[in-house]
N, C-alpha and C positions, 0 to 999 in steps of 0.2 A: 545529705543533699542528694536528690534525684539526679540519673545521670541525666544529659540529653538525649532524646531518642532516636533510635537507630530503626527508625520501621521498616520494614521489608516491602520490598515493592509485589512480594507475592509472599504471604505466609506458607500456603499452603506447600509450594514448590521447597519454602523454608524446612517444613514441617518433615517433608521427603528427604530433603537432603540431611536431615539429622539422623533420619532412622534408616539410612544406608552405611552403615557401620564399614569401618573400613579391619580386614582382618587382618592381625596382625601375628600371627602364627602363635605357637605352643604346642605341646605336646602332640594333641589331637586325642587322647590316653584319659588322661582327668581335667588337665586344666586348656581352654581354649582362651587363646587374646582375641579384642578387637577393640577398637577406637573409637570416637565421636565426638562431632564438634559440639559446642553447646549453643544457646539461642539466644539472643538480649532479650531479656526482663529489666523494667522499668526500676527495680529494686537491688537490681545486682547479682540477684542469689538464682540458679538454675530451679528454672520451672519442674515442681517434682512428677506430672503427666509425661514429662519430655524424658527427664532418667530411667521411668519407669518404664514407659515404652523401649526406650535402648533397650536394656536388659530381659526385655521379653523378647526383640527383634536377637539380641547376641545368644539366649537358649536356644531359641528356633533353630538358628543359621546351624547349632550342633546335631540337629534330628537327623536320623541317618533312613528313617522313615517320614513316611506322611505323616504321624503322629501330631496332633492340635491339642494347647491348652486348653487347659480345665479349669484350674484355678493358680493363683499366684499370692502369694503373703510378702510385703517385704517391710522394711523399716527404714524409716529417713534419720542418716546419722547425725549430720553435720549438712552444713547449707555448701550448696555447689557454686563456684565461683565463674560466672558467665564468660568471664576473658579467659578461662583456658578448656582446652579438652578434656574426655571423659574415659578413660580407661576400663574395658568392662570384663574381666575375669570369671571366665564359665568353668566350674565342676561338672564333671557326669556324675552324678550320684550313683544312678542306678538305672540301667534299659532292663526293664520285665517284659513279661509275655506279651502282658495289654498297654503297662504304664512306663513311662522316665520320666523321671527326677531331676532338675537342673537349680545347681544354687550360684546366682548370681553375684558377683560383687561389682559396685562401680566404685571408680578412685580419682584423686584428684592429690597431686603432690605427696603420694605415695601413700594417703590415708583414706580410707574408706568413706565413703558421701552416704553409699544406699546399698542395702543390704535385700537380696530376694530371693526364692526358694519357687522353682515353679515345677506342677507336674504336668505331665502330656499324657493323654490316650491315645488308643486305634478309637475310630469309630465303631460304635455298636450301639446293637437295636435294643429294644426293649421297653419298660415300664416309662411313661411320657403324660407327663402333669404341668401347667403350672398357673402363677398371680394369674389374676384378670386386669387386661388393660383398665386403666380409673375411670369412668365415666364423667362427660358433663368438661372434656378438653378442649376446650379451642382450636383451630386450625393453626397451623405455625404461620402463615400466611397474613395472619386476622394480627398476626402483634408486632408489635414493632422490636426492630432489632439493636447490638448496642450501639453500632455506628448512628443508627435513628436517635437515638436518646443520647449520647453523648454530643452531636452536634460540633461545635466548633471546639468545645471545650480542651484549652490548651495541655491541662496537665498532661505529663508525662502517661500517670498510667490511666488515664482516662484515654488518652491516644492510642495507648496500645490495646484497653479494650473493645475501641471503635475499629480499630483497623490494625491490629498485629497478632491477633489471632488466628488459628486455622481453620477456627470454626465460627460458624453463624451461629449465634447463641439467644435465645430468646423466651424471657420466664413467661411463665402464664398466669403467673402472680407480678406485681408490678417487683420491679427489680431493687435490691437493694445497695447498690450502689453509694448513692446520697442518703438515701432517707427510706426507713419501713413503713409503709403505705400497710391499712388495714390491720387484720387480726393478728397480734404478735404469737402466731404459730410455729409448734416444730414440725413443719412440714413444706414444700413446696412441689413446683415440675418445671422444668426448662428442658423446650424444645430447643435440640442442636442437630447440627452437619456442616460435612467437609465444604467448603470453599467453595469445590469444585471438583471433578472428575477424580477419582483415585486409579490406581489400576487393578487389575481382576484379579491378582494374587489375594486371597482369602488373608495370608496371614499380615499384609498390610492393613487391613481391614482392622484383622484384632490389636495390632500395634495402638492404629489410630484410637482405636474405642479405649483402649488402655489410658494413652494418650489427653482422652476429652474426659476419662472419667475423673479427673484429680481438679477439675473445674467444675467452681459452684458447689460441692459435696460439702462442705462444712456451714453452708449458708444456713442450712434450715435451723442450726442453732444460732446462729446469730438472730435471724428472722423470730425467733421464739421469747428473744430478750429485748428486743426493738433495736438491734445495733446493724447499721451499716457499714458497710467496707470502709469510711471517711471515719466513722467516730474518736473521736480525739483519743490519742493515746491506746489502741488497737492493737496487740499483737498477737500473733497468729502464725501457725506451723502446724505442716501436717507432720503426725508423729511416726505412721505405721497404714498401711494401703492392702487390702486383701479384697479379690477378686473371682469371680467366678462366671466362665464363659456356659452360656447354655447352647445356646445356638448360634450359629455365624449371619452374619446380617449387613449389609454396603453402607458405610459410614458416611458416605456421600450422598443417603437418603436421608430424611428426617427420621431422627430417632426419640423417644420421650424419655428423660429422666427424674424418674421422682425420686426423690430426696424425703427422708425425715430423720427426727433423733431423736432417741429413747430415753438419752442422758445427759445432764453436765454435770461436773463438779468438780474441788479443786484444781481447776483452771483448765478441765479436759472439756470436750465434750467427744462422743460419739455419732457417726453419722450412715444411714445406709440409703442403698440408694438401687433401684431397680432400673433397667432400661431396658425399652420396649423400640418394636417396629411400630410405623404407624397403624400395620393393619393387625397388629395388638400381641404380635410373637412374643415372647420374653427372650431378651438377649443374654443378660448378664445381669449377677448383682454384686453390687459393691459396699464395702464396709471403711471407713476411715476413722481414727479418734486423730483430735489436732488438741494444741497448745492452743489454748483463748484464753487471754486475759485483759482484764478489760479495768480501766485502775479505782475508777471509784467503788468497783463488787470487790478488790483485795483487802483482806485484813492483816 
């Protein structure tokens, strides 16, 4: 049974106070502690964007330089239980010349939830390539957002995709929510951003983008089978999240996410996912496989 919902009267301020980690000592040597609340979801289970972010905010908080992520791998062990907090246990692996190493664990009743492993750089110049923004995108402007298309509608998590999220989310393919509209493709784009105002520290920024990136990323294989978020008997878990930061970018501006998947099978699919500035930077790309199974394709 759904709980009832607990919507926030400000996500966004929600979204901050989660990712302000409270620290709770350790060595300082190899292993660093710190804490964090966790968020209500409509389903009980911690939103895995929200773990993920912690434990990119609990490596940071260890740099002893300026050093900025690069990329992050982690893996979703067990589901996170929203009524209690979040314990986040840092490794230094390794500070090099250019690079550190930080492997994360988050815990919950003494057992591991999400598992991550991030490296940091210095910045340096050099060799500089990338995608080309897609052509033929609509304005974020031009679509409607999910508060617009959900409307009054009561349910629990339809409430909290109108209004308990910290971001403005808005596809440029109609959304799958209820039902797949058009070409059943593995591909999509959903324009997103923050709420509202972030603050000018960079590495909030990458939290957030960390954050928004665990939203919508498995859809383009749904999209591809004609299955909606609603479809009867639906179950779904992201398994494993790797990331790769290019450039720094304000989360609080429209960003473009395209999404597509190359794969499903035995109840996996594969998901990656590019995202762009509007005026066509490359920000980050991201990779996800989730658990999808869907009952009448099991044998």
């Amino acid at each position: 049974m759904s709980q009832s919902p607990i919507l926030p009267d400000d996500p966004l301020s929600e979204m901050l106070f989660a990712l302000d980690l409270t620290d709770a000592g350790g060595a300082r040597t190899r292993e660093d502690i710190f804490t964090g609340p966790s968020q209500w979801m409509p389903h009980g289970r911690v939103f895995g964007g929200q773990v993920l972010a912690q434990c990119l905010v609990a490596a940071t908080r260890t740099m002893d330089t300026a050093r900025a992520p690069h990329s992050l791998h982690g893996y979703f062990l067990r589901p996170g239980d929203i009524n209690l907090p979040i314990t986040f246990s840092v490794d230094r692996l390794r500070d090099g010349r250019s690079f550190s190493t930080r492997r994360v664990q988050a815990y919950q009743k003494g057992e591991p939830i999400f598992s991550m492993i991030a490296s940091f750089q210095d910045h340096d110049g050099g060799i500089d390539h990338q995608d080309s923004f897609p052509t033929d995108i609509p304005d974020p402007e031009t679509l409607p957002s999910a508060a617009d298309i959900m409307g009054d509608n009561p349910h629990p998590v339809a409430q909290y995709w109108a209004k308990a999220r910290p971001f403005d989310m808005r596809h440029v393919e109609s959304p799958i929510y209820f039902s797949v509209e058009g070409a059943k493709v593995a591909k999509q784009a959903v324009w997103l951003k923050a709420l509202g105002d972030l603050p000018d520290d960079p590495a909030i920024h990458r939290a957030a983008l960390a954050y928004a990136s665990d939203y919508s990323i498995l859809e383009s294989i749904y999209r591809r089978h004609g299955i909606a978020w609603t479809h009867p008997g639906l179950k779904s878990a992201s398994l494993d999240h790797a990331m790769w930061f290019h450039r720094d970018a304000r989360v609080d501006n429209w960003l473009l996410y395209v999404q597509e998947s190359p794969s499903a099978q035995g109840g996996r699919g594969l998901a990656l996912g590019k995202i762009f500035t509007r005026d066509g930077r490359l920000v980050a790309t991201v990779a996800q496989e989730g658990m999808v199974r869907v009952p009448e394709l099991e044998s």
